[in-house]
N, C-alpha and C positions, 0 to 999 in steps of 0.2 A: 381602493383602486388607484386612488391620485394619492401620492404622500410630499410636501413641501416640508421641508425642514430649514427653518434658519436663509432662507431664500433672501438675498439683500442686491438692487442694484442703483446706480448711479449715473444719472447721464451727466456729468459735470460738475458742479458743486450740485446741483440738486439730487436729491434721496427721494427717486421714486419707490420705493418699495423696501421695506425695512424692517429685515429681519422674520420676515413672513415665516409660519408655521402653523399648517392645516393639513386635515385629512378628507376627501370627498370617499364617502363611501358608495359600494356598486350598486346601482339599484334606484340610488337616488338623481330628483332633477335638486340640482347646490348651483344657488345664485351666488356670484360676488356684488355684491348691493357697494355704492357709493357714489359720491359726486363726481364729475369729469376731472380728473387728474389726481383721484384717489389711489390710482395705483392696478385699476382691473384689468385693461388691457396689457401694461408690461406684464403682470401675472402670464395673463394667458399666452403672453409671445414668449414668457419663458417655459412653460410646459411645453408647448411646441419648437424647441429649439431656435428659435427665431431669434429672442434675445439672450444673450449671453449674462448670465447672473455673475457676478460678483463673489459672492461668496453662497453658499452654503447648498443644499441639494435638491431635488426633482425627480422624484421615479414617477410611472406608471405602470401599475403590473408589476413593480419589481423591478421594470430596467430606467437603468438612469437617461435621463432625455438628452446630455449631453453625449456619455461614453457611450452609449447604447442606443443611440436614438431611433436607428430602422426597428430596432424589435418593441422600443415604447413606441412608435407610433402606429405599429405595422394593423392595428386595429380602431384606429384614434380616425373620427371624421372631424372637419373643422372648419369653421367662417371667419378669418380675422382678418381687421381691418377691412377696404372695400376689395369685393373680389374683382377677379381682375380677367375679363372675357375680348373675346374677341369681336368687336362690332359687328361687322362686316359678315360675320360666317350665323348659321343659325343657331339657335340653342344644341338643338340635336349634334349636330358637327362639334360646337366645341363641347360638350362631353364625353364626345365620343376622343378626339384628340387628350384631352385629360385619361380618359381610360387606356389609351396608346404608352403615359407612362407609370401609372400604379397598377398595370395587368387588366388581363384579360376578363370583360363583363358578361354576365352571358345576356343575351338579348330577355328572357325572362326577366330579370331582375330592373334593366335597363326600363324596361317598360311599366314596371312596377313602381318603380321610383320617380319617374314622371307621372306618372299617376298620381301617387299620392301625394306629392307638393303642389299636385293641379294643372301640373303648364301642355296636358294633352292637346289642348287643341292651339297653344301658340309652339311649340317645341319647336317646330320647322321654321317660324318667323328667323328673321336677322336679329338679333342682340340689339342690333343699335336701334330696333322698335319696340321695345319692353321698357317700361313702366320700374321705377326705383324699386316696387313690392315685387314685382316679375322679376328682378335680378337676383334678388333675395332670396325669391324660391329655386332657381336654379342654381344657385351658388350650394342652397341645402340637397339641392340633387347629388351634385357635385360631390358632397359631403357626405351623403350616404352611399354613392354606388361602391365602394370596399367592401361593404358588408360590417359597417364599425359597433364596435361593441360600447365605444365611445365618441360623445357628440362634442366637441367644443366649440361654442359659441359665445362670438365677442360682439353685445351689443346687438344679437339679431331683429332686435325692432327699432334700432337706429334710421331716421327719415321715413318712415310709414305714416299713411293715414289711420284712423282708425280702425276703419275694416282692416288693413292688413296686420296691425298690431293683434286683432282679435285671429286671423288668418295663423298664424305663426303660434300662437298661444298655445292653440289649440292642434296645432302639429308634433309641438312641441312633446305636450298630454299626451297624444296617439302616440307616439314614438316611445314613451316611457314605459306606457299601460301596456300596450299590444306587439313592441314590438323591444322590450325590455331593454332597451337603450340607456344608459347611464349618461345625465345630461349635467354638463359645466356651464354657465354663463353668466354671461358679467350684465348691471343694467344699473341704471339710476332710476327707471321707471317702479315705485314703489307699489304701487298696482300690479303690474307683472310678477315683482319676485312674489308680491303676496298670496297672489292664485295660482301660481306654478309651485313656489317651494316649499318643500319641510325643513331644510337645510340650507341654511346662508352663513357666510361670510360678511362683517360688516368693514370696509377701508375706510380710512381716513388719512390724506394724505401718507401712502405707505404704508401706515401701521395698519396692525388688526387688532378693531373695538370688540368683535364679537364672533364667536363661531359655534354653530351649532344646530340645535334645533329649535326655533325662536320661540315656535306653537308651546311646545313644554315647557320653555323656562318662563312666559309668563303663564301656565296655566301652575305654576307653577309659586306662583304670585297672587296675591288676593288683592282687588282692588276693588275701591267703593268709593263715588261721588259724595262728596259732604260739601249741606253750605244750607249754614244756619244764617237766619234773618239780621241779625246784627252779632258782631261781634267774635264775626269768622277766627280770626289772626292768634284771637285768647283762646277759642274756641280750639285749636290744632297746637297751639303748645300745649294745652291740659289734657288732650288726647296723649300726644306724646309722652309725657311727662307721667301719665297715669298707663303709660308699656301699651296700649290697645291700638296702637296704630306704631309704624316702622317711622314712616316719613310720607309727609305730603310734595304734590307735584304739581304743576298746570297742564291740563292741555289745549284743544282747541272748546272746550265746552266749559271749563272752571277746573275747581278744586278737585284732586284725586291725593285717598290715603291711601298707603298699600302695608295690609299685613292688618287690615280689619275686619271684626264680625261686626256685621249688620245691625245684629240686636245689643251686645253689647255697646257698642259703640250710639245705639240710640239710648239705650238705659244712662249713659255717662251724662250726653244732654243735658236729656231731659232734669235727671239728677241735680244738676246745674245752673239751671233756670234758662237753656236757650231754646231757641224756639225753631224749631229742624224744618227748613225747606226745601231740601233735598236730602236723599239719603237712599243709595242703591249701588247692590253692587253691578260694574261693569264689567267688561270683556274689550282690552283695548287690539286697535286695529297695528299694523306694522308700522305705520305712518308715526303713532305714539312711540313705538317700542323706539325705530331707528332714530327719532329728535330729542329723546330721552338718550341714547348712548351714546352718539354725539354731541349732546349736552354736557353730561355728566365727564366721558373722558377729554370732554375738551377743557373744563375745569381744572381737572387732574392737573393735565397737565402746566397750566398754568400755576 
């Protein structure tokens, strides 16, 4: 649905964004996962023609966001950056003036959509008495009365409380599941992409570390805690060194091999004379995957 090709831009000497190249498929909710100034929201101001790329390209559906942009976007709902309401008037009013310029709502729908972002019974209030999560949901209003086939979202649980981060989550889910909405967003909340996505994009200043579908590529990985009573350090070179493990790692609990069996890797041991106090394999959470890929291409690079 989304195709980025070679996407690069520049606000002065600095390289926000370099060289990007990803695909979001239809269907799916695709985080852009990184830290603040990794590069997610210029992404998403460039899907939206908002910012102007540098080099390289942008479709959605097929039409280019720049030469084409009424027909890529003419389906595309979107929250970027803070949205931008009218205090003074009430929620109801300013969407209804927004509907004044992307066409005609029909009142079914209208009322549909307030509905299910929740704001039924403040809709009527003035803007300028809602709540940073009450802006949030009406900005998503905003964003769905087109009827979009596609959501993009920059950052939609930026300044929430808890409740509202779980609030949004779980709209998010209903919009995907029930109402087959193809969902974009960008977060550094680690927690979020990991209960929303199948598919993420990982930024680092600019680049892209990773893209895909993160679930498969480590089930796709065998990982097992090791940590023998003395003598750990000999203990992971003669692992190594005897093929039964790839390479060890840290994370927030100890040692991790990946690319071992269980029993083997305890026959090796014991064989050995160490004396094994851990030994199981795990299922690591995103939190490992993303400070591993970050890790490792920060290396690289270096």
């Amino acid at each position: 649905m989304i195709q980025i090709r070679g996407a690069t831009k520049r606000f002065g000497p600095r390289l926000a964004v370099d060289a990007l190249t990803l695909d979001v498929p239809r269907g799916q909710i695709f985080g852009l996962l990184g830290h603040n100034g990794a590069g997610k929201s210029t992404t998403i101001g460039m899907l939206l023609g908002q910012v102007f790329a540098d080099a390289g390209t942008l479709t959605i559906n097929g039409y280019d966001v720049y030469a084409e942009r009424a027909r890529a976007l003419e389906r595309v709902g979107a929250i970027f950056e803070t949205p931008g309401f009218y205090d003074y008037l009430s929620g109801a009013t300013n969407l209804r003036i927004f509907c004044q310029y992307t066409g005609r709502v029909e009142e079914a729908r209208f009322r549909e959509v307030v509905r299910l972002v929740g704001l039924e019974e403040r809709i009527h209030d003035k803007v300028a008495y809602y709540s940073h999560g009450m802006r949030q949901r009406l900005a998503l209003a905003q964003a769905l009365l087109p009827h979009p086939e596609l959501l993009i979202l920059d950052e939609p649980s930026e300044g929430l409380d808890p409740e509202g981060i779980h609030e949004i989550r779980h709209l998010i889910l209903r919009l995907n599941r029930e109402w087959g909405l193809t969902i974009l967003f960008s977060s550094h909340l680690l927690s979020e992409v990991e209960q929303l996505c199948s598919h993420l994009a990982v930024l680092r200043e600019g680049r892209l570390l990773f893209c895909g579908q993160w679930r498969q590529f480590e089930r796709n990985r065998r990982w097992i805690r090791v940590r023998v009573t003395e003598g750990q350090a000999q203990a992971e070179t003669g692992l190594r060194e005897a093929g039964l493990v790839a390479e060890f790692t840290t994370d927030g609990h100890g040692r991790l091999a990946e690319g071992g069996e269980v029993p083997a890797v305890a026959d090796w041991l014991v064989r050995n004379g160490y004396r094994i106090e851990t030994l199981a394999p795990i299922e690591r959470a995103l939190e490992d995957f993303y400070l591993e890929t970050i890790h490792v291409r920060r290396s690289i690079a270096q």
